[in-house]
C-alpha positions in Angstrom: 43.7 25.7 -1.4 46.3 27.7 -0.1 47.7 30.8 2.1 51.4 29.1 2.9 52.3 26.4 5.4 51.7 26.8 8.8 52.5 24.1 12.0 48.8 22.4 11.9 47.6 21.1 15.7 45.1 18.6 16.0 42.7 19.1 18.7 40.1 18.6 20.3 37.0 21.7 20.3 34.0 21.2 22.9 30.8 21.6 21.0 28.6 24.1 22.3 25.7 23.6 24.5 22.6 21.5 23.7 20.4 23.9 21.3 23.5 25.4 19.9 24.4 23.6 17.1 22.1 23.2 14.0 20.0 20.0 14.2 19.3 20.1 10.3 22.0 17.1 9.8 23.0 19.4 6.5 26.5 20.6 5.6 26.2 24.2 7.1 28.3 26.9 5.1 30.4 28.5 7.6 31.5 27.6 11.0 31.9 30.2 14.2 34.5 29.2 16.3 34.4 31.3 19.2 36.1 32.3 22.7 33.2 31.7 25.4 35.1 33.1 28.5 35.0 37.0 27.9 34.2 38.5 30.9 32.0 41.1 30.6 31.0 40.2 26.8 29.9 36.6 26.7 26.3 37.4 26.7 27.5 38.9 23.4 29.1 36.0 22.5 25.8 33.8 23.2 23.5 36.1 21.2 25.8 35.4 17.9 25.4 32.0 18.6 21.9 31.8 18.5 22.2 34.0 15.2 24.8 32.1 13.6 22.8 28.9 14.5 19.3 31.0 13.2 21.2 31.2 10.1 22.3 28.1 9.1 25.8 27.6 10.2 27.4 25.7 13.1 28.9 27.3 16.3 31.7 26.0 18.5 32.3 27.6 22.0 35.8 27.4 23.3 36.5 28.3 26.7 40.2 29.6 26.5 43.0 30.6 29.0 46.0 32.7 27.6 49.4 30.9 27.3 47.5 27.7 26.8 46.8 25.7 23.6 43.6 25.8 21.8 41.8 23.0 21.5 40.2 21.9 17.8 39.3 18.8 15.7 37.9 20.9 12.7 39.5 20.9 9.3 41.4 23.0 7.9 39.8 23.2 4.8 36.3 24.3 6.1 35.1 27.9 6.0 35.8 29.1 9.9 35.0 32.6 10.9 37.2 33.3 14.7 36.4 35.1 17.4 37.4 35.9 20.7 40.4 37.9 23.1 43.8 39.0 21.3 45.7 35.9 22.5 43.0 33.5 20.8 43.1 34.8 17.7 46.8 35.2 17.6 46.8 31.6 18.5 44.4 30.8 15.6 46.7 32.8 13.6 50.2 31.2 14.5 48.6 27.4 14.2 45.7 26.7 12.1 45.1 27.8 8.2 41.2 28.4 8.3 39.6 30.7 6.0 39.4 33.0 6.6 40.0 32.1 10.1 40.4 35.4 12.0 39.7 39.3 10.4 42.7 40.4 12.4 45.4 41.9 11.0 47.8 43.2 13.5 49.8 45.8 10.8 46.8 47.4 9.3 45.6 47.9 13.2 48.3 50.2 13.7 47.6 54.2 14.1 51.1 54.1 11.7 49.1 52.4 9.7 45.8 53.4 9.1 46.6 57.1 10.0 48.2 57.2 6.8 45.5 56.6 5.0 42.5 58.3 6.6 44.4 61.6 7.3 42.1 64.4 7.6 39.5 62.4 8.4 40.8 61.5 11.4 40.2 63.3 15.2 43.3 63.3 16.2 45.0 64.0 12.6 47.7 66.7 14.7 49.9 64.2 16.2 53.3 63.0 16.7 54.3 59.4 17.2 57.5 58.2 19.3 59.0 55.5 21.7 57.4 56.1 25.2 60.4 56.4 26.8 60.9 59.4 24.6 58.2 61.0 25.3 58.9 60.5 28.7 62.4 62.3 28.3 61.0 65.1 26.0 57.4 65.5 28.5 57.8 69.1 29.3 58.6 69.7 25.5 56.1 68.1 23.9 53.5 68.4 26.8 51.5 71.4 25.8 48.0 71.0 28.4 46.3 67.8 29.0 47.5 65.5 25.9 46.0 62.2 25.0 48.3 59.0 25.1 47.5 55.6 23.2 49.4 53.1 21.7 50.3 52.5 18.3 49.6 48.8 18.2 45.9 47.7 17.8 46.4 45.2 20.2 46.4 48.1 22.3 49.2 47.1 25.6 47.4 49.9 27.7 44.5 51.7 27.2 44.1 55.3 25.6 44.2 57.9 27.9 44.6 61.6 28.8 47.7 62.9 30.8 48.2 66.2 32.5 51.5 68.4 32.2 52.0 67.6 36.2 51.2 63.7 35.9 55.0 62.5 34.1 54.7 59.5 36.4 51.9 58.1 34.8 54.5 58.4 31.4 56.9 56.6 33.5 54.7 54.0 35.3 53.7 53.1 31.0 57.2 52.8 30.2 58.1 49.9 32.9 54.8 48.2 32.1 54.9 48.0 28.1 58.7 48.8 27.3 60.4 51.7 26.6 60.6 50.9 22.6 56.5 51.0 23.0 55.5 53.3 19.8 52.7 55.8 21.6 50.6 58.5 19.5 50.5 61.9 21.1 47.5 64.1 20.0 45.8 67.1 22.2 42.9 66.2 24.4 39.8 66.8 22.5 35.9 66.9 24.1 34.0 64.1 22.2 30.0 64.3 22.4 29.2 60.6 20.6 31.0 57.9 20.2 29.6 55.3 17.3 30.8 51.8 16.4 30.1 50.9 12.8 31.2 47.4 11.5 32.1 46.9 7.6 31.9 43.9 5.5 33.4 44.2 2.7 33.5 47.5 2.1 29.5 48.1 3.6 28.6 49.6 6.2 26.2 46.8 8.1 25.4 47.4 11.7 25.9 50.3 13.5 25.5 51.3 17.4 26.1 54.2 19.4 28.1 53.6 22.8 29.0 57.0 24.6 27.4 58.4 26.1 25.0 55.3 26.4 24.9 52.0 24.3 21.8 52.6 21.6 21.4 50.8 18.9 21.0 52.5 15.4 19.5 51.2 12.1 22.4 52.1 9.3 20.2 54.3 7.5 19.3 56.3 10.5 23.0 57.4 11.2 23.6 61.2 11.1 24.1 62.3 7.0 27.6 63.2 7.9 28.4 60.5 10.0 26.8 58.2 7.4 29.0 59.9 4.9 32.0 60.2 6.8 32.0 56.5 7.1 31.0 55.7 3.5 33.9 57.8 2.7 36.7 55.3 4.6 34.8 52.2 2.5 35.3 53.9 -0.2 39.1 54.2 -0.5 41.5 52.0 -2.2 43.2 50.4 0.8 40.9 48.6 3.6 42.4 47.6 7.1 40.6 44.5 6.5 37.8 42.5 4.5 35.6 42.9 7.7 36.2 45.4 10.9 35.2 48.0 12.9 35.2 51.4 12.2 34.8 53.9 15.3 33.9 57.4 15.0 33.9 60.2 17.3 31.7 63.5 17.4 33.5 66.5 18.2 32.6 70.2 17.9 29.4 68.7 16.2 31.3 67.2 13.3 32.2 63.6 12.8 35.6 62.0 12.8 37.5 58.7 12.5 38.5 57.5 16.0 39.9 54.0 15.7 39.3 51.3 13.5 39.8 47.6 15.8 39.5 44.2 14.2 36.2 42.5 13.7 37.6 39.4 15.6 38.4 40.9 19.1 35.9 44.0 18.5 32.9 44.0 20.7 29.7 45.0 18.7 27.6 46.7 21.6 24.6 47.2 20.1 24.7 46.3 16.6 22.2 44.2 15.0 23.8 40.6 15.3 21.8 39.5 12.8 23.2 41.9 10.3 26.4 41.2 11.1 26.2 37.4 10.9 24.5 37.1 7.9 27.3 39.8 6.1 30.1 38.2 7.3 29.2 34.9 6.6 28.6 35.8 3.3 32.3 37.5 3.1 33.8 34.5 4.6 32.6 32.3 1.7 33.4 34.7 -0.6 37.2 34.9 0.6 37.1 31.2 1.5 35.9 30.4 -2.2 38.7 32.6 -3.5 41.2 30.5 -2.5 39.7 27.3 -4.5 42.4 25.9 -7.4 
């Protein structure tokens, strides 16, 4: 088994709490290896655990600080599903050669991307891309009314937001923060009624949950038709951002539309049915891990 050398570190992992870890004494198909210290999401966290225990498979909790080393004592060659904050998994990434290890793949979570695949599908498919500290220079030429500002990266260095013709500092404040080489996307402000996260597993649609204006969970097959075919429609193309993620869409002017996609390893699931989405991407993970058998 394969996917090219990386630097290996051996390590130690603190098993999770008493009740977390399967008692069956079996050799469990999958394990989670998850960040505990999320802030506001570790209840999250917890209520996978319990799932992914439910289901058969072993969970680790790792408390984690940025800039530090992780520390594991699992093999390489089990099956290992990641999750956890964007330095984590880029620390999984860099260091260990699980499979599949994390769902995160920086490139594909680029708007320059993805954009150019999902095209009209998209809300804000009337954009132009550029360094910040161009748009910066250009403002009062490209500035036409309030304009949303993100990122390009999917790692997402600041968060999205709108910007007034009057409010250049707030451009200039971004550009000392991120860098002035920072690729942004530059769309008009557009009202959004809903906002839905969906999460994919291999190319299905397997939990779903609405979180603006309030968190609700949905059952798949009670999305909105065109929401529900809106997203079919993005699982259904050639190129996928990645065997598992999460697919965001926006209502505006009554009609659906593809907001973001995020990774399924830093992507919170609000509320989505955990259980779904445990047993699915378990499932995947064996699938891709089995792949890579001689």
């Amino acid at each position: 088994m394969s996917r090219g050398a990386k630097k290996k570190i051996w390590v130690r992992i603190p098993f999770a709490p008493v009740g977390i870890q399967n008692s069956g004494g079996g050799k469990l198909t999958t394990r989670w290896i998850m960040q505990t210290n999320l802030g506001l999401i570790e209840s999250e966290v917890y209520a996978i655990a319990d799932e992914v225990v439910k289901q058969g498979h072993i969970f680790n909790g790792v408390p984690y600080t940025p800039g530090t080393d992780i520390k594991l004592d699992v093999d390489d060659d089990e099956c290992v599903i990641c999750y956890g904050g964007i330095d984590f998994v880029r620390q999984i990434q860099r260091y260990t050669r699980f499979i599949p290890g994390v769902w995160c793949n920086f490139t594909n979570m680029k708007c320059s991307t993805y954009y150019a695949y999902f095209g009209d599908m998209l809300l804000n498919r009337n954009y132009v891309m550029m360094p910040i500290v161009e748009l910066e220079r250009r403002w009062n030429s490209v500035c036409f009314g309030r304009m949303f500002v993100r990122p390009d990266s999917g790692a997402k260095p600041f968060v999205g937001q709108i910007i007034g013709p009057k409010e250049l500092h707030k451009i200039q404040s971004l550009s000392q923060a991120v860098g002035p080489e920072t690729l942004v996307v530059i769309s008009k402000e557009k009202k959004i009624s809903e906002e839905y996260r969906l999460v994919v597993c291999d190319r299905k649609i397997v939990a779903a949950s609405r979180y603006f204006p309030e968190e609700l969970r949905i059952d798949v097959f009670d999305l909105p038709r065109p929401l529900f075919c809106l997203a079919s429609s993005v699982c259904e193309i050639g190129w996928q951002p990645d065997l598992c993620y999460t697919l965001d869409i926006a209502i505006h002017d009554g009609r659906p539309y593809v907001l973001e996609v995020n990774s399924f390893s830093c992507s919170g699931f609000y509320e989505c049915d955990i259980s779904s989405i445990v047993s699915h991407a378990s499932s995947v993970a064996l699938m891709e891990y089995e792949s890579y058998k001689p």
